[in-house]
C-alpha positions, 0 to 999 in steps of 0.5 A, a space after each residue: 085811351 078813349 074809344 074814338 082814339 082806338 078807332 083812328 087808330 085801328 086798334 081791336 079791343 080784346 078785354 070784353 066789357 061789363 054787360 051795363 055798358 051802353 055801347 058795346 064793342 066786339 071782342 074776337 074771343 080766340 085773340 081774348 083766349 091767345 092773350 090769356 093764355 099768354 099773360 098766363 105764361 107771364 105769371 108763371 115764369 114771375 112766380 121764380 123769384 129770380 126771373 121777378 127781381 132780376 139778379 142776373 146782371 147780363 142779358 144772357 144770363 137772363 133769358 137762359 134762366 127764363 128758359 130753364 123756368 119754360 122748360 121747368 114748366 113745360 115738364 111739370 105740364 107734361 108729368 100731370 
């Protein structure tokens, strides 16, 4: 999406970019931290194997796994 596009759009960049750009576009670093923090999430819950490939066939199933994998995290994060 180019940048005029963005701007008609009223869309907020929050991936800063590289220092040699020309122009520069600011970034809101507590919404950059917030989705960081939230991809990070992502990538932890991808890392069990059964919430990446998806076995469970019902909708139901899956979020109860994606839930006993938050908790299983959320433990570990507590217990250090």
């Amino acid at each position: 999406m180019t940048l005029i596009t963005m701007e008609r759009r009223d869309i907020l960049t929050q991936i800063p970019m590289r220092k040699t750009r020309k122009m520069g576009v600011g970034v809101n670093q507590t919404l950059y931290r917030l989705r960081n923090m939230v991809q990070r999430c992502f990538n932890k819950l991808k890392n069990a194997r059964r919430v990446a490939t998806r076995f469970d066939k019902t909708a139901k199933s899956y979020l109860g796994f994606i839930d006993i994998t938050s908790i299983r995290l959320w433990l570990r994060r507590l217990s250090t």
